[in-house]
C-alpha positions as CSV (number, residue, x, y, z in Angstrom):
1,X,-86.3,70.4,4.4
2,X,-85.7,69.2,1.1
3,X,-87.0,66.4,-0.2
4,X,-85.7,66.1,-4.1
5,X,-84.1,63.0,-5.4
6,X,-81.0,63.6,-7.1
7,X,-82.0,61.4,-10.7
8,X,-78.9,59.4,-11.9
9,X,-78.5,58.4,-15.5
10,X,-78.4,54.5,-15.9
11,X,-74.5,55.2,-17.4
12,X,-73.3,56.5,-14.2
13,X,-75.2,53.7,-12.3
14,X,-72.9,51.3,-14.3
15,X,-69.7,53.3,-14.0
16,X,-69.9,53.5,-10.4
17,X,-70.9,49.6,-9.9
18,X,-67.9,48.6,-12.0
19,X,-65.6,50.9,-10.1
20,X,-66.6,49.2,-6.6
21,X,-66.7,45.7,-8.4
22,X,-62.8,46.6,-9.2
23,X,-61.9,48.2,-6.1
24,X,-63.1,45.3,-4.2
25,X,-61.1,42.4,-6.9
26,X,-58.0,44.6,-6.6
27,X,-58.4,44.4,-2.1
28,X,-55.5,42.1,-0.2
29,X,-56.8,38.3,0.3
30,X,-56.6,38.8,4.0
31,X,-58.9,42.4,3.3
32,X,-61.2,40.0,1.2
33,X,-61.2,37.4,4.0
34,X,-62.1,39.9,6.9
35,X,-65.2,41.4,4.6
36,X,-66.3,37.5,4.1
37,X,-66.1,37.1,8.3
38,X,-68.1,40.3,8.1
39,X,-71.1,39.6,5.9
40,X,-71.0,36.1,7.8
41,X,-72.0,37.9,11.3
42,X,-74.6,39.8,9.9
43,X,-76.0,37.0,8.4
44,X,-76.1,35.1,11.2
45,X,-77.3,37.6,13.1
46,X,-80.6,38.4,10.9
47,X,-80.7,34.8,11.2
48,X,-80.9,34.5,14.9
49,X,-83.6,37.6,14.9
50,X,-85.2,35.7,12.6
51,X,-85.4,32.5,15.0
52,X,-83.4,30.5,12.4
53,X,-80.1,28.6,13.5
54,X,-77.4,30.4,11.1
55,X,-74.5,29.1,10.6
56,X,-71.4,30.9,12.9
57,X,-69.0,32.8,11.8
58,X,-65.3,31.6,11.0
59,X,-63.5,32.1,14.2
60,X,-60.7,34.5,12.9
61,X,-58.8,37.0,14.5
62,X,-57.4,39.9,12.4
63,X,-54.4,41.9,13.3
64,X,-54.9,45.6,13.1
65,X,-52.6,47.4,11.8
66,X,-50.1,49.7,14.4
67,X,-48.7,52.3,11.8
């Protein structure tokens, strides 16, 4: 197996950052809201594996969609 590292000029580091940073501002509230509730239950998870108390995640249900 293979074990090159594709090398990536620092330009097409930045391009691709900026295109996530504006495909995540252009996302729905409630799509924003559900990633927040995400990165809040890993957190508190590496928290609790971490013997910390984290802080729990918002308690909100999200309706999937039925199309």
């Amino acid at each position: 197996m293979s074990s090159q590292r594709r090398l990536v000029s620092r330009e097409d580091q930045f391009r691709s950052k900026k295109a996530g940073r504006a495909a995540a501002a252009s996302a729905s509230f409630e799509e924003k809201i559900e990633k927040l509730v995400q990165l809040q239950k890993i957190s508190s998870e590496i928290a609790r594996q971490a013997g910390r108390k984290g802080k729990e995640p918002w308690p909100i249900q999200f309706p999937r969609n039925l199309s």
